[in-house]
N, CA, C and O atoms as a GROMACS GRO file, in nm:
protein
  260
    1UNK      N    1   0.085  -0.117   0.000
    1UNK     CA    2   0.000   0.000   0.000
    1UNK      C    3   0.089   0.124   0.000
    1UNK      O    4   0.193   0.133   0.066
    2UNK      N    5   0.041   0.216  -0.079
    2UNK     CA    6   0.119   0.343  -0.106
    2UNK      C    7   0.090   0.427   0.017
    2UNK      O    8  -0.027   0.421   0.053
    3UNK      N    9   0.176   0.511   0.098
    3UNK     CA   10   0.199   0.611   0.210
    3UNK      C   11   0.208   0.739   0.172
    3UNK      O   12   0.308   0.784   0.229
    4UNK      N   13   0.165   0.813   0.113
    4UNK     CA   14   0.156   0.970   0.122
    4UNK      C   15   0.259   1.037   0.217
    4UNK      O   16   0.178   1.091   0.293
    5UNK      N   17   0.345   1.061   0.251
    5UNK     CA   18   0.386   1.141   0.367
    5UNK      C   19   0.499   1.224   0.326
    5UNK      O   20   0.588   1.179   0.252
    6UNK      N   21   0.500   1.382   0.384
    6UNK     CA   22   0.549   1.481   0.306
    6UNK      C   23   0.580   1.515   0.234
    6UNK      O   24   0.694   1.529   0.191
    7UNK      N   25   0.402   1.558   0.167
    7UNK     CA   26   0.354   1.605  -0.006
    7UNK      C   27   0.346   1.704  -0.004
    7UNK      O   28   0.273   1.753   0.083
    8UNK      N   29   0.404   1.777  -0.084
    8UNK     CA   30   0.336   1.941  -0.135
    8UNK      C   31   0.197   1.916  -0.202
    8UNK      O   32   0.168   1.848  -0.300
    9UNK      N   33   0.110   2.006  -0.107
    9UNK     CA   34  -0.004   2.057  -0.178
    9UNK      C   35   0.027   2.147  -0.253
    9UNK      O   36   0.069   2.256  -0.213
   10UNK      N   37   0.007   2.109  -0.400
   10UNK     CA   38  -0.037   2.215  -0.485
   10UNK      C   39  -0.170   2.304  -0.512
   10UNK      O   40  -0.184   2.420  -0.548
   11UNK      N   41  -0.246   2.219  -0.484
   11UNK     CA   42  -0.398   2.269  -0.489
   11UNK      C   43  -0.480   2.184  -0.407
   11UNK      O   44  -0.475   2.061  -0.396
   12UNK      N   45  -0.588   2.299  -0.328
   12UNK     CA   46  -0.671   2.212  -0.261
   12UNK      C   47  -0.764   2.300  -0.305
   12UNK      O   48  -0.750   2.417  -0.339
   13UNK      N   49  -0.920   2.186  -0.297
   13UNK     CA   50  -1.054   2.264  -0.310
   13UNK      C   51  -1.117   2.158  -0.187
   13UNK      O   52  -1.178   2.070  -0.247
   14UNK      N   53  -1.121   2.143  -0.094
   14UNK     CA   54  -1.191   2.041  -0.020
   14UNK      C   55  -1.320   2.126   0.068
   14UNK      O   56  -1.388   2.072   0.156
   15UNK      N   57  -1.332   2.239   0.034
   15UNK     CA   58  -1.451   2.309   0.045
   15UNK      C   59  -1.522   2.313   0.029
   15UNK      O   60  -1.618   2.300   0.105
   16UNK      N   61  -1.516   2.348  -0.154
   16UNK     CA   62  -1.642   2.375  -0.216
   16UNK      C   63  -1.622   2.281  -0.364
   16UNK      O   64  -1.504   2.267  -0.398
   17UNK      N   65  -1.697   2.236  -0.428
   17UNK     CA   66  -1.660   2.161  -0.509
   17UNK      C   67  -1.622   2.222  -0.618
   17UNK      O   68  -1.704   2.295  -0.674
   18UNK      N   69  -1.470   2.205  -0.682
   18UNK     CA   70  -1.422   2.262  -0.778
   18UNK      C   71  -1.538   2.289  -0.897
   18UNK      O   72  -1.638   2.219  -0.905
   19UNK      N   73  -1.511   2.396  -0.986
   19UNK     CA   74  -1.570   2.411  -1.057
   19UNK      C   75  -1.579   2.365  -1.194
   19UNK      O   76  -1.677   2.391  -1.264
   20UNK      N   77  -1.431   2.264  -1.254
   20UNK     CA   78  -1.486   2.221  -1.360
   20UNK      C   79  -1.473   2.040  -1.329
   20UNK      O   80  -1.491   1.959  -1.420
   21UNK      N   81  -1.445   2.005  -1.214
   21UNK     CA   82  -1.481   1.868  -1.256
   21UNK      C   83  -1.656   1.846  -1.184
   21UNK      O   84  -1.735   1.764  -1.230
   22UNK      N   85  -1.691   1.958  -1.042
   22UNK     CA   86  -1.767   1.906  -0.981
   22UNK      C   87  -1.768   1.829  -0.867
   22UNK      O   88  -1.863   1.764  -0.824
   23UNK      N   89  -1.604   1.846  -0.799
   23UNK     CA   90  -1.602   1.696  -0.723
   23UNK      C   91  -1.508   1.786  -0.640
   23UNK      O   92  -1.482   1.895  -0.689
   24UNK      N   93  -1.434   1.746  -0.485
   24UNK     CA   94  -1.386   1.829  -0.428
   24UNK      C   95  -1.250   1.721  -0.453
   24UNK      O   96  -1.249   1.599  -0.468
   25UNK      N   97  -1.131   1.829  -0.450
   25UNK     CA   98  -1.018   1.739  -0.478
   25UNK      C   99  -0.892   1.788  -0.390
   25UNK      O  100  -0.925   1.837  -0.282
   26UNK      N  101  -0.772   1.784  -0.412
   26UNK     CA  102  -0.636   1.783  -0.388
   26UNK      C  103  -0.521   1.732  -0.487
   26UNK      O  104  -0.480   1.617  -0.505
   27UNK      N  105  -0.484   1.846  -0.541
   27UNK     CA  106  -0.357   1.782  -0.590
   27UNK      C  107  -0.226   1.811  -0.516
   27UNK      O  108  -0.193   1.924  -0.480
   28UNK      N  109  -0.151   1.695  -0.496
   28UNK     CA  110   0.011   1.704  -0.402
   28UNK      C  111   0.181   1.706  -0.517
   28UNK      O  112   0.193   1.615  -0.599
   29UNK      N  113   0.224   1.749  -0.513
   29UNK     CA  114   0.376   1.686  -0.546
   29UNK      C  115   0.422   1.611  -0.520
   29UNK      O  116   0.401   1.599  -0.399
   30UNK      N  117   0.516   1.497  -0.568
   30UNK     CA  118   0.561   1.390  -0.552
   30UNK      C  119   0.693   1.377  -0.576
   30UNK      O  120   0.704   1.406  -0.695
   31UNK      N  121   0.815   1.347  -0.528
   31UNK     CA  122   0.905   1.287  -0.550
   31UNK      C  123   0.922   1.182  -0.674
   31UNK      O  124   0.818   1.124  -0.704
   32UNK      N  125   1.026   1.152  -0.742
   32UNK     CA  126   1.017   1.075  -0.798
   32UNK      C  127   0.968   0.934  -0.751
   32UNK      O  128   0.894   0.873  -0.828
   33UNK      N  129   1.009   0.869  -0.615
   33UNK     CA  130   0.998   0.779  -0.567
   33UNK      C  131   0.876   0.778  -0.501
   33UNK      O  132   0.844   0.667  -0.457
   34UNK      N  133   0.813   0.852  -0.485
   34UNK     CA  134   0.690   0.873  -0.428
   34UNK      C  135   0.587   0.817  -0.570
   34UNK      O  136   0.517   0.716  -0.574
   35UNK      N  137   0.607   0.913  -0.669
   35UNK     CA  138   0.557   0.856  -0.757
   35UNK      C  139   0.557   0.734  -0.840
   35UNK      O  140   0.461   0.696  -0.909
   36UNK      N  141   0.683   0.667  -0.829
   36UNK     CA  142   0.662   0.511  -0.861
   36UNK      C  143   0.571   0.418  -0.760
   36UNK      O  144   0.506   0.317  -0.788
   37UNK      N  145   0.588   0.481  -0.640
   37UNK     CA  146   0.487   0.405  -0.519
   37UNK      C  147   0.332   0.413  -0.538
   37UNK      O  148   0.244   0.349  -0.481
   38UNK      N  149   0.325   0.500  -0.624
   38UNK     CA  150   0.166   0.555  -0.610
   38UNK      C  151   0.140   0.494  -0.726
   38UNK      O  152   0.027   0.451  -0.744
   39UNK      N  153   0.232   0.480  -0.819
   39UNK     CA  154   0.148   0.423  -0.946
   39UNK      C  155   0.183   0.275  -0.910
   39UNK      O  156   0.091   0.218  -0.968
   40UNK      N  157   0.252   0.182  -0.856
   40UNK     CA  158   0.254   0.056  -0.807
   40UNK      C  159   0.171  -0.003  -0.779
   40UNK      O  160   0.144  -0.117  -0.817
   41UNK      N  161   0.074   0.112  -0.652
   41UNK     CA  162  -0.034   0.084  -0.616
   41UNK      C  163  -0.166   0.148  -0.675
   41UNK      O  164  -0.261   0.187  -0.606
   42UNK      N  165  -0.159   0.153  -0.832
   42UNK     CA  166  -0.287   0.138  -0.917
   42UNK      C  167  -0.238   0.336  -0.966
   42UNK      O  168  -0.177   0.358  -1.070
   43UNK      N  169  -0.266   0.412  -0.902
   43UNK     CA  170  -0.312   0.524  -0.925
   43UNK      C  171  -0.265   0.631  -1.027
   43UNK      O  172  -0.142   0.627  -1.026
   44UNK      N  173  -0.308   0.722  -1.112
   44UNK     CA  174  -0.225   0.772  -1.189
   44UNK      C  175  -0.147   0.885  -1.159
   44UNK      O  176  -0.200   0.944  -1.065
   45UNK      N  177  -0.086   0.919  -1.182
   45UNK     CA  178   0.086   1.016  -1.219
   45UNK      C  179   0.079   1.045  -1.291
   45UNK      O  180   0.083   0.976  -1.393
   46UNK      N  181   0.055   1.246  -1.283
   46UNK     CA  182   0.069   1.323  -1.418
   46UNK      C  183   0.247   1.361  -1.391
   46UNK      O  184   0.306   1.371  -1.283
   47UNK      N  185   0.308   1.380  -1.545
   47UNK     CA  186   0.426   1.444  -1.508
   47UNK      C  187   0.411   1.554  -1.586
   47UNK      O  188   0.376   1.546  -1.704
   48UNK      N  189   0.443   1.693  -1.513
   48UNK     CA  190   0.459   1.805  -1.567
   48UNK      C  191   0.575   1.853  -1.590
   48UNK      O  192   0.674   1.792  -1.549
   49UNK      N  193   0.589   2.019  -1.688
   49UNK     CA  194   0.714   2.058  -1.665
   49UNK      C  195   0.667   2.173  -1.616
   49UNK      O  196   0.551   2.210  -1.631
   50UNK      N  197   0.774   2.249  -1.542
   50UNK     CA  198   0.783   2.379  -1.410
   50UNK      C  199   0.902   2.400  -1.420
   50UNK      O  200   0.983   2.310  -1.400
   51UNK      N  201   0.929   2.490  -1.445
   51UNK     CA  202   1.007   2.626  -1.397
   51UNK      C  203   1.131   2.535  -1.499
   51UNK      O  204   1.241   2.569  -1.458
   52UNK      N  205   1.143   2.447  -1.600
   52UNK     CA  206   1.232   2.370  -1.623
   52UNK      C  207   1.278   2.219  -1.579
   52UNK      O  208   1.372   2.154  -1.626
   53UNK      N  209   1.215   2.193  -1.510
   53UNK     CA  210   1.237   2.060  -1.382
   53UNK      C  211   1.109   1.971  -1.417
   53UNK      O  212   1.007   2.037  -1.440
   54UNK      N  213   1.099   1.863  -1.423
   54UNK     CA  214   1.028   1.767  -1.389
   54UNK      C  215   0.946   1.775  -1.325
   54UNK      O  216   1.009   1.832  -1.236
   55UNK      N  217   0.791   1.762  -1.263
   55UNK     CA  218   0.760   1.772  -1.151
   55UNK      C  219   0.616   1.667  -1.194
   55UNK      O  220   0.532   1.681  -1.283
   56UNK      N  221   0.637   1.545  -1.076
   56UNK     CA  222   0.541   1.428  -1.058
   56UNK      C  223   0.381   1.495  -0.987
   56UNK      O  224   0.404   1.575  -0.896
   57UNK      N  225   0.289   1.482  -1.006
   57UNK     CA  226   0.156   1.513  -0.929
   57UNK      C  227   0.025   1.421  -0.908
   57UNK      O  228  -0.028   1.385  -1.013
   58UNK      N  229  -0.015   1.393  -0.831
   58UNK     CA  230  -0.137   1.284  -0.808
   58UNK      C  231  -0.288   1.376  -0.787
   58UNK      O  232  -0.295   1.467  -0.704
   59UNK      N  233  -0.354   1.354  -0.838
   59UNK     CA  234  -0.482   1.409  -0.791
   59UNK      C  235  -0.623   1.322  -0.758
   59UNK      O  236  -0.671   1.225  -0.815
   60UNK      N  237  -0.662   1.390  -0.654
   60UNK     CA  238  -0.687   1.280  -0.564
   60UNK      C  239  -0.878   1.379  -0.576
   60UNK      O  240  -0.895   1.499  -0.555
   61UNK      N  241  -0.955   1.308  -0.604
   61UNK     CA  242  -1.111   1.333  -0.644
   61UNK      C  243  -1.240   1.264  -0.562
   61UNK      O  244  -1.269   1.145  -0.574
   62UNK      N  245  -1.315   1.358  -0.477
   62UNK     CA  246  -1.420   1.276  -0.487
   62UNK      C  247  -1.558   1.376  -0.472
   62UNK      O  248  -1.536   1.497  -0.461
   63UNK      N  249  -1.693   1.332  -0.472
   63UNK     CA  250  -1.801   1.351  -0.498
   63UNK      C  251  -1.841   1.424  -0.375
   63UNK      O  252  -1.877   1.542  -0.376
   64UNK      N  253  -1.830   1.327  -0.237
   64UNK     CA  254  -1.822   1.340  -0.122
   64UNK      C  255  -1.726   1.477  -0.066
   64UNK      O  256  -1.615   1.522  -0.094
   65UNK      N  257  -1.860   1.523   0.050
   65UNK     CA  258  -1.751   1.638   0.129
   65UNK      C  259  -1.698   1.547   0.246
   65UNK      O  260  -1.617   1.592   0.327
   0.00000   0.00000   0.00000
């Protein structure tokens, strides 16, 4: 099982439900190694580029407040 532990939040909406999916979410930063863990255990991994650098992100969705 994949462990989350010291992620940058990039974005949170766990308030109010974002406005274009509808669903309240969180997206974190990931380490590289963080991100092989997370996709191990099923989930997807966007990779972006920033500022020049690599940067791994998980976003995490649901319906429910």
């Amino acid at each position: 099982m994949a462990l989350l532990k010291d992620v940058e939040v990039l974005f949170s909406n766990v308030l109010a439900e974002d406005d274009f999916s509808s669903k309240y979410q969180l997206v974190v930063k990931l380490t590289e190694v963080q991100a092989a863990d997370v996709e191990e255990a099923g989930l997807t991994v966007k990779t972006k580029e920033y500022n020049g650098a690599t940067q791994f992100q998980a976003t995490f969705k649901t319906k429910f407040k």
